[in-house]
VOLO-978805 format. One record per residue (C-alpha): x, y, z; residue number from 1. Coordinates in Angstrom, 2 decimals. Example, Ala and Ser with C-alpha at 12.3 -4.5 7.8 and 13.67 -1.06 7.14 Angstrom:
+---------+---------+---------+-----+
!       u !       v !       w !  nr !
+---------+---------+---------+-----+
!   12.30 !   -4.50 !    7.80 !   1 !
!   13.67 !   -1.06 !    7.14 !   2 !
+---------+---------+---------+-----+
This chain:
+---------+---------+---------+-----+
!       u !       v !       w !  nr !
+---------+---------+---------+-----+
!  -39.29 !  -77.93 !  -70.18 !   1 !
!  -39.53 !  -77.98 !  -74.47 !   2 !
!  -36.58 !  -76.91 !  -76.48 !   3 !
!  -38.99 !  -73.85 !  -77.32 !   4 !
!  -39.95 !  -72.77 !  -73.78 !   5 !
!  -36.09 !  -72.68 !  -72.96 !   6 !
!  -35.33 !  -70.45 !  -75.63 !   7 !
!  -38.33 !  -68.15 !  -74.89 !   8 !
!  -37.73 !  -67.98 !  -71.29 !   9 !
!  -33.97 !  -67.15 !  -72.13 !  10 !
!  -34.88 !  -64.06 !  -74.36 !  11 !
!  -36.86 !  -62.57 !  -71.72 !  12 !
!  -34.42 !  -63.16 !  -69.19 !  13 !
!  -31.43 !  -61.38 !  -71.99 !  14 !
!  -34.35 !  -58.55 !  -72.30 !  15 !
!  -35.13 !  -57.39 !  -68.84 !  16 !
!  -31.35 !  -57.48 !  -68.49 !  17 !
!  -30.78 !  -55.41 !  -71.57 !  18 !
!  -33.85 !  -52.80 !  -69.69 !  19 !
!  -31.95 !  -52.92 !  -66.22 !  20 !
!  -28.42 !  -51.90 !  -67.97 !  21 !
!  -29.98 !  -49.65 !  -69.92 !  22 !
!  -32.15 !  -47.75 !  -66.61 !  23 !
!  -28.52 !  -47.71 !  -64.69 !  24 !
!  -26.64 !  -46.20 !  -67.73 !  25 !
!  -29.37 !  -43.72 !  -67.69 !  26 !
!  -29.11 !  -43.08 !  -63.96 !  27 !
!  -24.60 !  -42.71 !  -64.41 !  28 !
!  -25.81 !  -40.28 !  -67.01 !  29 !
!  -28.00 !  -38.13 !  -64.95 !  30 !
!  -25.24 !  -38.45 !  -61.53 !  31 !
!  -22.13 !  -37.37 !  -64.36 !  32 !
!  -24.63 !  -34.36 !  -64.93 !  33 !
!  -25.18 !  -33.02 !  -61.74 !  34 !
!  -21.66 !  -33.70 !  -60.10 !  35 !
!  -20.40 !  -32.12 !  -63.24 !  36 !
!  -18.88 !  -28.58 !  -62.10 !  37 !
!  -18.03 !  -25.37 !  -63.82 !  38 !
!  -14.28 !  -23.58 !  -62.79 !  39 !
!  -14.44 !  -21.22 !  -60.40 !  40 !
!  -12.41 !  -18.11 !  -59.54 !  41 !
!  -12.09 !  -17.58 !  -55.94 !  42 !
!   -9.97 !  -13.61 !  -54.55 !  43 !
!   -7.38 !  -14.65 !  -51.28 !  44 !
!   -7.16 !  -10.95 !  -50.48 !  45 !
!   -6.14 !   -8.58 !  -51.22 !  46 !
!   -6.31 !   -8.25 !  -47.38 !  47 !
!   -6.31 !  -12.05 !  -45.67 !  48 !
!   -4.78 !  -13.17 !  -42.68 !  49 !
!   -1.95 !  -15.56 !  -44.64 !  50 !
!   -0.43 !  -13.11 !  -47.10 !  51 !
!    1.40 !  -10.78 !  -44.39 !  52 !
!    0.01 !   -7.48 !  -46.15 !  53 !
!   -1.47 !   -6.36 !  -48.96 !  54 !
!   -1.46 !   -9.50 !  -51.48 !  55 !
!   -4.18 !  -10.83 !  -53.69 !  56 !
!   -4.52 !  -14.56 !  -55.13 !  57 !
!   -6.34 !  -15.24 !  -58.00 !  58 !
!   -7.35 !  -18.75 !  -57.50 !  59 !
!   -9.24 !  -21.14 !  -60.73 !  60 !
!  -10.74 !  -23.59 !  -58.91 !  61 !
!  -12.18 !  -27.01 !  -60.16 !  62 !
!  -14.46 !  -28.43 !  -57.24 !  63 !
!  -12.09 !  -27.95 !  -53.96 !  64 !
!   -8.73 !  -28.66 !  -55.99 !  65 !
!   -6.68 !  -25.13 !  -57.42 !  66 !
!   -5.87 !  -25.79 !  -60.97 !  67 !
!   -4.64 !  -22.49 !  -61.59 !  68 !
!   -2.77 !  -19.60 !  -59.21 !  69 !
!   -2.08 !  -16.25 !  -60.17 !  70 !
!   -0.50 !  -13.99 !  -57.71 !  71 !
!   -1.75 !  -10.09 !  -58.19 !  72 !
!    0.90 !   -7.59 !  -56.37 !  73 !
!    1.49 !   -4.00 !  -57.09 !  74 !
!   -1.70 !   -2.96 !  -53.96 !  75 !
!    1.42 !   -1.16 !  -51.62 !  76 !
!    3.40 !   -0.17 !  -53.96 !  77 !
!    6.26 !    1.76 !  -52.22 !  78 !
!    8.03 !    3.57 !  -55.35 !  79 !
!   11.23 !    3.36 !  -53.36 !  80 !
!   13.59 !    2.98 !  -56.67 !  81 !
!   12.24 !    6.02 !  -57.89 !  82 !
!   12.22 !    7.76 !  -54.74 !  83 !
!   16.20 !    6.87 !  -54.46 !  84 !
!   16.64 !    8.60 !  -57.67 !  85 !
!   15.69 !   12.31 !  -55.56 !  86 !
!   17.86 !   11.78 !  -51.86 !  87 !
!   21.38 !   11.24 !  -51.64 !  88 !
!   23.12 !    9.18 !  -50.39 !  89 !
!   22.64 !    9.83 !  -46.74 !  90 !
!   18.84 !   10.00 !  -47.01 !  91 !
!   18.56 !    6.82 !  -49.24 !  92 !
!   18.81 !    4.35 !  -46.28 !  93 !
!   15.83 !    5.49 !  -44.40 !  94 !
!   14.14 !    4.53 !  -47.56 !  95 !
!   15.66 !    1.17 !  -48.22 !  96 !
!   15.51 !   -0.24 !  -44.63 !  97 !
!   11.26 !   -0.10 !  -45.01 !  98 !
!   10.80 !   -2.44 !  -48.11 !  99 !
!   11.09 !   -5.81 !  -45.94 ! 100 !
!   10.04 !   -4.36 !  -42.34 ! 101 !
!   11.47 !   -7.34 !  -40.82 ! 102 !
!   15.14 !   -6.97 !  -41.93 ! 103 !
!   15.60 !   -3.53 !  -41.94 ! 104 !
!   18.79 !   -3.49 !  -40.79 ! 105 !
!   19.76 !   -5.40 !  -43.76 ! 106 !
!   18.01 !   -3.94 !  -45.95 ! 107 !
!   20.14 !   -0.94 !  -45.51 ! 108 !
!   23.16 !   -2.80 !  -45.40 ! 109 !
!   23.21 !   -3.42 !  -48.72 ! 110 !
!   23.03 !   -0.29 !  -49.93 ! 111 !
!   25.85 !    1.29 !  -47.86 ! 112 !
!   28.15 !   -1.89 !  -49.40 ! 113 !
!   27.13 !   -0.47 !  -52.89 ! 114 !
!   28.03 !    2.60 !  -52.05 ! 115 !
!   31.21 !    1.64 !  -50.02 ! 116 !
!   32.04 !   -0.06 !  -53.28 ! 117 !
!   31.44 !    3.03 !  -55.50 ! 118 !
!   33.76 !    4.60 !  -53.25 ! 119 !
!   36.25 !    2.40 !  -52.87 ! 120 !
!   36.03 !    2.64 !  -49.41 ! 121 !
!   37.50 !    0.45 !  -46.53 ! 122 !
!   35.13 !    0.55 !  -43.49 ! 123 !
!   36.84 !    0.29 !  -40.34 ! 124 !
!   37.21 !   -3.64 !  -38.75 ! 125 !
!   35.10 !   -2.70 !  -35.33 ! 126 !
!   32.27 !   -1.66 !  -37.85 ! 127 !
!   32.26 !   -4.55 !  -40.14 ! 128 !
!   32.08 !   -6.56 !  -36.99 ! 129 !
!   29.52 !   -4.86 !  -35.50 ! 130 !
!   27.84 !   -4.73 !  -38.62 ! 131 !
!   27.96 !   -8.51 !  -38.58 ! 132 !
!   26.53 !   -8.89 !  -35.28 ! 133 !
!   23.54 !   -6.57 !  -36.32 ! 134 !
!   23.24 !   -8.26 !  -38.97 ! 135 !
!   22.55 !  -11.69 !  -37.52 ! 136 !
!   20.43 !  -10.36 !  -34.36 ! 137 !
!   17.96 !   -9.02 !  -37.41 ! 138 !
!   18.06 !  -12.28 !  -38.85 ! 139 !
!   16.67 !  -14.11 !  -35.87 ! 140 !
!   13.97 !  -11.40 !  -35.21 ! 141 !
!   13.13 !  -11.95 !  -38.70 ! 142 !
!   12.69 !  -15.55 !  -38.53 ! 143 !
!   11.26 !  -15.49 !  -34.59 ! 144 !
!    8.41 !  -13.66 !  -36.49 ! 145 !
!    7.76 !  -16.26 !  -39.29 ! 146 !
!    8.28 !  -18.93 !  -36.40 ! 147 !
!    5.44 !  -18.15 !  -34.38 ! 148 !
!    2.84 !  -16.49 !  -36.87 ! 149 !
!    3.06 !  -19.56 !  -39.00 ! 150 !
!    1.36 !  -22.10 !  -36.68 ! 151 !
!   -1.03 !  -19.33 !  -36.20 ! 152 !
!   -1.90 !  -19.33 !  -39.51 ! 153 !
!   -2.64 !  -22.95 !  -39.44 ! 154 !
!   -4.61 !  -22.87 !  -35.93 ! 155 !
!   -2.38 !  -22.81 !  -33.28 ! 156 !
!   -2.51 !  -19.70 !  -31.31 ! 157 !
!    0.12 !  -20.32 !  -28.76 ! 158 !
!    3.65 !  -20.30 !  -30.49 ! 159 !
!    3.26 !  -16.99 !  -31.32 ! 160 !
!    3.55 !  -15.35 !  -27.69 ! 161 !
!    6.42 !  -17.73 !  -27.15 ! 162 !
!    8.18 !  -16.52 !  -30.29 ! 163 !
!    7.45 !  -12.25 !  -29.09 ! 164 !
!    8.85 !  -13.02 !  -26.02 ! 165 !
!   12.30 !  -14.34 !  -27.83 ! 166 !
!   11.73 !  -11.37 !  -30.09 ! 167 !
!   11.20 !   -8.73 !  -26.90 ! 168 !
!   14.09 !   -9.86 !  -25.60 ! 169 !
!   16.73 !   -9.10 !  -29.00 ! 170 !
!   14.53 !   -5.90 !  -29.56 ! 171 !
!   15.61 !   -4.63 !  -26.15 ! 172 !
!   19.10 !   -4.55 !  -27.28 ! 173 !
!   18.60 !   -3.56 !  -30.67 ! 174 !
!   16.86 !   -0.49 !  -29.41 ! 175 !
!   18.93 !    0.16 !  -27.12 ! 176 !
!   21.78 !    0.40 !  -29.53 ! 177 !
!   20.17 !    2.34 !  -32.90 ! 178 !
!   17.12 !    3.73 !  -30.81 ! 179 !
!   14.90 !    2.03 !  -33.72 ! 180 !
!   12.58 !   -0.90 !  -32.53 ! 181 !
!   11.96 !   -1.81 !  -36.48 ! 182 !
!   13.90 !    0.61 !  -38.63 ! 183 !
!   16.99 !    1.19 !  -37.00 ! 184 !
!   18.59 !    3.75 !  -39.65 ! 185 !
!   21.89 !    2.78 !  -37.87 ! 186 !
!   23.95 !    1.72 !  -40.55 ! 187 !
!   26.31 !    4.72 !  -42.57 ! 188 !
!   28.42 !    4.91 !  -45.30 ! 189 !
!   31.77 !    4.28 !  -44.08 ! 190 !
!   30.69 !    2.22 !  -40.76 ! 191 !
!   27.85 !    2.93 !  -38.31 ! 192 !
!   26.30 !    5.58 !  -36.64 ! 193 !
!   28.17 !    5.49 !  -33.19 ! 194 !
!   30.34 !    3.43 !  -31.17 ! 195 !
!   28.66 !    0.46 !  -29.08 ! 196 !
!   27.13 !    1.61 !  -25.99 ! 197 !
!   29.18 !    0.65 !  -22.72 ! 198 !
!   28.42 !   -2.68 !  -21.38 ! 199 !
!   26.12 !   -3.53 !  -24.72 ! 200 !
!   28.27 !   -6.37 !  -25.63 ! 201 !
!   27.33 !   -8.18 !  -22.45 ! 202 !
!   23.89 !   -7.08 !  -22.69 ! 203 !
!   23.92 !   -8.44 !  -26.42 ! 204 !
!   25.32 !  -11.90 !  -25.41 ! 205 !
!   23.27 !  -12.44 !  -22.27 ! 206 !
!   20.05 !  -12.21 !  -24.74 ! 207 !
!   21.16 !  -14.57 !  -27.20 ! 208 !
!   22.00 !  -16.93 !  -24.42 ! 209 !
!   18.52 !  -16.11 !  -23.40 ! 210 !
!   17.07 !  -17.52 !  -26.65 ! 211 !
!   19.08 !  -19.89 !  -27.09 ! 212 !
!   17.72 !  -21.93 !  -23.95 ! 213 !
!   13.88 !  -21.03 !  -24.52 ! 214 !
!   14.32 !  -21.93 !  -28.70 ! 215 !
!   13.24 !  -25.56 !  -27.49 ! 216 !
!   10.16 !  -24.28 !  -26.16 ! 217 !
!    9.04 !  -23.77 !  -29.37 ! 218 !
!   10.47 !  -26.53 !  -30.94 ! 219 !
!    9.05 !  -28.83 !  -29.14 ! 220 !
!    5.45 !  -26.79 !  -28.84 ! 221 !
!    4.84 !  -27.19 !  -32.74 ! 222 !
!    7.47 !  -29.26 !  -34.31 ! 223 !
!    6.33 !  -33.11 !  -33.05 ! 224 !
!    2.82 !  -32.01 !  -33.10 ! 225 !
!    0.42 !  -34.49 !  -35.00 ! 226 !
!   -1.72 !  -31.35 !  -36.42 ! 227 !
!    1.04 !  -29.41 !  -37.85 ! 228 !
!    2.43 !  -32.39 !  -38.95 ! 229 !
!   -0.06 !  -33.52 !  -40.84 ! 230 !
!   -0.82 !  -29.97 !  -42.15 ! 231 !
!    2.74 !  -29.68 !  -43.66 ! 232 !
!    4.26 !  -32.77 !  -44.53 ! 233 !
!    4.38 !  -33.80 !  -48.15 ! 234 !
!    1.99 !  -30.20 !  -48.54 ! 235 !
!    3.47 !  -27.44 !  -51.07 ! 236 !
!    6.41 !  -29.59 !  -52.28 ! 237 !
!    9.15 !  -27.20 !  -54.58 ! 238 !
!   11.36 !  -29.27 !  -56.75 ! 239 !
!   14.61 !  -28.01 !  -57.50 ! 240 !
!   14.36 !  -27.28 !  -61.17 ! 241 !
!   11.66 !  -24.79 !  -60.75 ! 242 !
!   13.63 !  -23.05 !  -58.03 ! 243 !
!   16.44 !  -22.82 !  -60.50 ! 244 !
!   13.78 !  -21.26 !  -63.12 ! 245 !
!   12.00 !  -18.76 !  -60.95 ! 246 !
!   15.24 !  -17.59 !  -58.90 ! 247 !
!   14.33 !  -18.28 !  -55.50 ! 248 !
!   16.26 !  -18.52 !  -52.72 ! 249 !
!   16.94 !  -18.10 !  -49.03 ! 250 !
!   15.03 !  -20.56 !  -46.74 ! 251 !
!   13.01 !  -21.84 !  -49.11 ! 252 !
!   15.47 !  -22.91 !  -51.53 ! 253 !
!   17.47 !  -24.68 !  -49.16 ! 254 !
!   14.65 !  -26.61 !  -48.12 ! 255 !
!   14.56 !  -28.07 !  -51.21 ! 256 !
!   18.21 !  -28.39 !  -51.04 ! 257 !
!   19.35 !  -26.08 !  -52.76 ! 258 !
!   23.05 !  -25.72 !  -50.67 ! 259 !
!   23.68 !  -21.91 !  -51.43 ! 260 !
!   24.45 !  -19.04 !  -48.80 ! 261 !
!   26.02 !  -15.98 !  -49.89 ! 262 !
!   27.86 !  -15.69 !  -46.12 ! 263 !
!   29.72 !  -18.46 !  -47.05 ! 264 !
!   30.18 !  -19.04 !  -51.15 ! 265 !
!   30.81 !  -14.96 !  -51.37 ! 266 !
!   31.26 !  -13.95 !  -47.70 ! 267 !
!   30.84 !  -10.20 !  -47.42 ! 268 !
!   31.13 !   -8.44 !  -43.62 ! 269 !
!   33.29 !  -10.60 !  -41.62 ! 270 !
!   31.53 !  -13.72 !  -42.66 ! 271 !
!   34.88 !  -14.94 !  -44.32 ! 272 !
!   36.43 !  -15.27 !  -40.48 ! 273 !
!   33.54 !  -16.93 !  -39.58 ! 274 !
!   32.04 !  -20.86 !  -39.79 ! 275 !
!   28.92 !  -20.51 !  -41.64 ! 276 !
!   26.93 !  -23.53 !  -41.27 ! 277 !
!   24.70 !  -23.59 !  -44.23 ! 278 !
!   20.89 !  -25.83 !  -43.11 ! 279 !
!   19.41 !  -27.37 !  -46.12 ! 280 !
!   16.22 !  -29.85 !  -45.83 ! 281 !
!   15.80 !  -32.06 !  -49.34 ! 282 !
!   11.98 !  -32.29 !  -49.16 ! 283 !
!   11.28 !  -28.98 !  -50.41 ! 284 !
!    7.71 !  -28.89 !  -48.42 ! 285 !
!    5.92 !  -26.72 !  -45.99 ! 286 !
!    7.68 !  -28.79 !  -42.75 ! 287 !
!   11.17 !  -28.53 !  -44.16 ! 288 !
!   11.09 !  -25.06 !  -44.85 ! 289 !
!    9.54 !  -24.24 !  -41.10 ! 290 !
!   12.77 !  -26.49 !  -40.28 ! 291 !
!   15.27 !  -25.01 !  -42.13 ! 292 !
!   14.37 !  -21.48 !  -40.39 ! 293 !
!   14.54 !  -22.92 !  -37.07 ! 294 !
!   17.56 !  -24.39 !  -37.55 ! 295 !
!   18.81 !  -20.91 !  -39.48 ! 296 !
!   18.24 !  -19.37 !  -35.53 ! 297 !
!   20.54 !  -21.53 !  -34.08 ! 298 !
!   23.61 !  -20.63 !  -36.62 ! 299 !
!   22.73 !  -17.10 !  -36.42 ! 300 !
!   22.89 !  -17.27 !  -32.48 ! 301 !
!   26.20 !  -18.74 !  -32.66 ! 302 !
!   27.66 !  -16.47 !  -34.98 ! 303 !
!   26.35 !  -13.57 !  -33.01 ! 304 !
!   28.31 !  -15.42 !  -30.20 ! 305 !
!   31.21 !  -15.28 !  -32.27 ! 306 !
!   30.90 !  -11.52 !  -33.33 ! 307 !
!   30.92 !  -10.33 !  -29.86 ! 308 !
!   33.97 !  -12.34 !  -28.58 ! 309 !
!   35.77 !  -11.11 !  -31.76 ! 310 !
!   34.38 !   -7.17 !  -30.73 ! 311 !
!   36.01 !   -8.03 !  -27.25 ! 312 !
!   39.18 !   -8.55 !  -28.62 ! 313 !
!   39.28 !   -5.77 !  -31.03 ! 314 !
!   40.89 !   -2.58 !  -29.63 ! 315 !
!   39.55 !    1.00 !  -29.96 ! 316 !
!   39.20 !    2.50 !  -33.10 ! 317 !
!   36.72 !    4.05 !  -35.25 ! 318 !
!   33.37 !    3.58 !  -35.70 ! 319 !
!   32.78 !    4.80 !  -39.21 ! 320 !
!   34.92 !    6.79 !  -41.80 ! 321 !
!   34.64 !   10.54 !  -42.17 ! 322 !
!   32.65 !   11.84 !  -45.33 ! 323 !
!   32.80 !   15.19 !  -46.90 ! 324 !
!   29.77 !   17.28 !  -46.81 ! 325 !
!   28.45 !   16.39 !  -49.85 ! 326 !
!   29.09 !   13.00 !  -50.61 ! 327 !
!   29.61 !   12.63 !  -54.38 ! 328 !
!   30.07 !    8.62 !  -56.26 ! 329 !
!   31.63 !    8.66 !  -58.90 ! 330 !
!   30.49 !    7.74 !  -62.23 ! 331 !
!   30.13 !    4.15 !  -63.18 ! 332 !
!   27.98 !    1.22 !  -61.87 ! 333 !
!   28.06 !   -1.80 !  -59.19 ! 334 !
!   26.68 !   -4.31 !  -57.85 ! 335 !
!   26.46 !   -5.69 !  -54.65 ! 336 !
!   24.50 !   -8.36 !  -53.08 ! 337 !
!   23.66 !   -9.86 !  -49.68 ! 338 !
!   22.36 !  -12.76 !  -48.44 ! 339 !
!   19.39 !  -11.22 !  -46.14 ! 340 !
!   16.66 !  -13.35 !  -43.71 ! 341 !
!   14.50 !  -13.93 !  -46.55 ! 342 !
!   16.48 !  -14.57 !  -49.47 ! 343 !
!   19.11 !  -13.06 !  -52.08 ! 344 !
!   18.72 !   -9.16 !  -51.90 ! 345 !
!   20.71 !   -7.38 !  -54.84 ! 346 !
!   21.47 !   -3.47 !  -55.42 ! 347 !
!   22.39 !   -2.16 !  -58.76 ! 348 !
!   23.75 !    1.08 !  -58.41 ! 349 !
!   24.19 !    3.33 !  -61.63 ! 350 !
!   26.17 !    6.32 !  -60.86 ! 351 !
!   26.43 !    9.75 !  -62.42 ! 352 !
!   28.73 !   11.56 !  -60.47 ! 353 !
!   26.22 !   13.53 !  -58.96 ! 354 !
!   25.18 !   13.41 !  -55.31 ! 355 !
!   21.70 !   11.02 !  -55.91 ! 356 !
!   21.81 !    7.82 !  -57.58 ! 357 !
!   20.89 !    7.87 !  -61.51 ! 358 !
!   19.73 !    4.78 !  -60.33 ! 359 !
!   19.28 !    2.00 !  -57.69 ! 360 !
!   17.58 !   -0.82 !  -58.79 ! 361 !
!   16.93 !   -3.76 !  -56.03 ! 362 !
!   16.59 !   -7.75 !  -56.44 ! 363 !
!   14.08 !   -8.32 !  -53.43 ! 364 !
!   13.88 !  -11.97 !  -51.74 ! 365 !
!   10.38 !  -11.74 !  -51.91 ! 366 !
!    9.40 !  -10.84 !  -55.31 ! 367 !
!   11.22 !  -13.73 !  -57.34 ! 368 !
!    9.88 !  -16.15 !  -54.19 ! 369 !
!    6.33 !  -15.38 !  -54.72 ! 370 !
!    6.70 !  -15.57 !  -57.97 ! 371 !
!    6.61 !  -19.48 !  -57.65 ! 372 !
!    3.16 !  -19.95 !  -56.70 ! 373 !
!    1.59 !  -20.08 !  -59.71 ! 374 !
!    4.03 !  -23.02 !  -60.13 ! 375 !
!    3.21 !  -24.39 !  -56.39 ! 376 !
!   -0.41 !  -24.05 !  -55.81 ! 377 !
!   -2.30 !  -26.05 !  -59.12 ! 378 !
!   -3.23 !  -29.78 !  -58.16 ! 379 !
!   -3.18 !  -28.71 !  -54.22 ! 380 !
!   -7.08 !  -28.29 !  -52.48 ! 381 !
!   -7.76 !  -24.97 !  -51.08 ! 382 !
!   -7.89 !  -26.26 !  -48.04 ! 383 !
!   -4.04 !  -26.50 !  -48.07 ! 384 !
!   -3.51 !  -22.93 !  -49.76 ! 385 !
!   -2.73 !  -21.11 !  -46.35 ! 386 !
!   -0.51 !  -24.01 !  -45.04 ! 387 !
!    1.72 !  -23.68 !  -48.52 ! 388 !
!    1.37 !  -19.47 !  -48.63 ! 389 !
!    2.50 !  -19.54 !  -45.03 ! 390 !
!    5.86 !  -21.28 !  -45.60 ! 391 !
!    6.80 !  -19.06 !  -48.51 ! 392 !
!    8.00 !  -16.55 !  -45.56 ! 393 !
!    7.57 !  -13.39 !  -47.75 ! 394 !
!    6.79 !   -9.77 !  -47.08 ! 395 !
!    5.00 !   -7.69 !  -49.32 ! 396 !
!    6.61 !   -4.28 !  -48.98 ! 397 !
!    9.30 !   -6.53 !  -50.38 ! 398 !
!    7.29 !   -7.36 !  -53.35 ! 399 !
!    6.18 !   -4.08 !  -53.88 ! 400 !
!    8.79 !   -2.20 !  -53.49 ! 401 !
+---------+---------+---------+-----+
């Protein structure tokens, strides 16, 4: 082959290469243009089976992945601070105990410490234990609740009966003492209602020891399993900073470590007599947080151990204090705060001397924690959504409150 005949055969060669790179460009061009998408705004809610009430998501969606979360609350809107502002103080705690229907008991609690503290008044020892006792029995049905509807929200339907039938048996004894099955309206200012029934502390400690050996059950029913595994681990992580920022707390903080329990770094009640163990997780996802409330049952069992052998001990006394009539606060303002099942629950009470609050405002668990998601959900798929809106462990009467 000629000098010439190379060099001709070479720039058709170069050319039909040049044509095939050109054709493919063309054909990247026209696949960028079709798998191109527009954002899309996808409702959760306001009714859906993950947000535990009344709760609407307002989800910007690029393909499958959320790139922006917006959390829309105000649908059940309770009015309960305003509503305080009308009933005195007697007739306040019916209202506060309904905000977070699955710690009613201390819901109320905090309001009668305000109150106590407006006062200046010393509650009797057998109620502050009992109140302690109470306290920590709501606790676990709180968190028996979260236990077994959170599997269910991710598929599994059978931790849920196992967790009612722990629940049945600490409701038996709650209602047995206040009457209440959910909003027990036990709690007064100046102690509790009544004395304990006869025999109730026996009662009380043969169902914790009855939960206590059946918590495994469900341990081992959804914690080693390879689906829920998979569904939480390394899903929904919280860092710490944003915690910080946003003012969550409770479970979920402590998941991401976050080492802070109000029964122990500003014990209220009797927790100052008392070994809190505080349970803190450092991976701050959807697994550690369904960890750290399992664990959370296990301390609050033992304490509730330790408040009834205390109430043993005790001798008689009173119950509660004795109140005038008309029970007046006097003028000026407080503050108190507990550390309830879900979180940080704060009462600002602003005091007129009159027989109503001028004003009660509350710090709910719930609001600042759901708060977060706008933080939490961009750059997770939607598929993941539930599993991460699951482990927030929120209520939204205690949103809206």
């Amino acid at each position: 082959m000629t000098e010439e005949e190379r060099t001709r055969e070479g720039a058709e060669s170069g050319a039909v290469r040049e044509r095939v790179a050109g054709i493919g460009a063309g054909a990247a061009a026209v696949e960028a243009r079709e798998l191109a998408t527009e954002d899309m705004i996808l409702n959760i809610g306001p009714q859906h089976p993950s947000t535990h009430g009344v709760l609407r998501l307002r989800l910007t969606l690029d393909g499958e992945r959320i790139i922006k979360a917006e959390p829309v609350i105000g649908y059940m809107h309770r009015g309960a601070e305003k509503l305080f502002e009308v009933r005195d103080y007697r007739q306040i705690i019916v209202l506060a105990n309904r905000h977070d229907w699955l710690s009613a008991f201390a819901n109320e609690l905090g309001v009668v410490i305000a109150v106590e503290r407006m006062l200046g008044m010393e509650v009797p020892q057998r109620a502050v234990w009992a109140r302690t006792l109470l306290a920590e029995l709501n606790r676990v049905l709180n968190h028996l609740m979260f236990l077994g509807s959170y599997p269910l929200e991710l598929g599994a339907i059978t931790p849920v009966f196992y967790a009612f039938r722990e629940r049945e048996t600490l409701q038996h004894v709650m209602e047995e003492i206040s009457g209440g099955r959910m909003h027990y309206m036990f709690n007064r200012v100046g102690g509790l209602k009544e004395d304990l029934p006869l025999g109730w502390l026996d009662r009380a400690a043969g169902a914790v020891a009855d939960v206590r050996r059946r918590l495994p059950d469900i341990e081992h029913l959804v914690s080693g399993n390879e689906i829920f595994l998979a569904r939480t681990k390394g899903v929904g992580v919280l860092d710490r900073e944003t915690i910080m920022q946003y003012g969550v707390s409770g479970p979920i903080a402590r998941a991401s470590g976050v080492d802070l329990d109000l029964r122990r770094d500003e014990p209220y009640l009797a927790y100052g007599e008392l070994p809190v163990k505080v349970v803190t997780r450092s991976a701050g996802d959807c697994n550690a947080r369904f960890q750290v409330l399992l664990e959370q049952v296990k301390v609050s069992l033992d304490l509730a151990d330790a408040c009834v052998d205390r109430l043993r001990r005790l001798p008689p006394g009173p119950i509660n204090q004795r109140l005038p009539k008309i029970l007046k606060a006097p003028e000026g303002h407080t503050y108190a705060w507990t550390e309830s099942p879900l979180g940080l629950n704060g009462y600002y009470l602003v005091s007129r001397g009159e027989k109503t609050p001028w004003r009660l405002k509350l710090r709910s668990a719930s609001f600042n924690n759901v708060q977060v998601l706008r933080e939490l959900l961009p750059g997770n798929l939607v598929s993941d959504m539930v599993a991460i809106l699951g482990s927030m462990f929120f209520v939204v009467g205690d949103i809206d409150k």
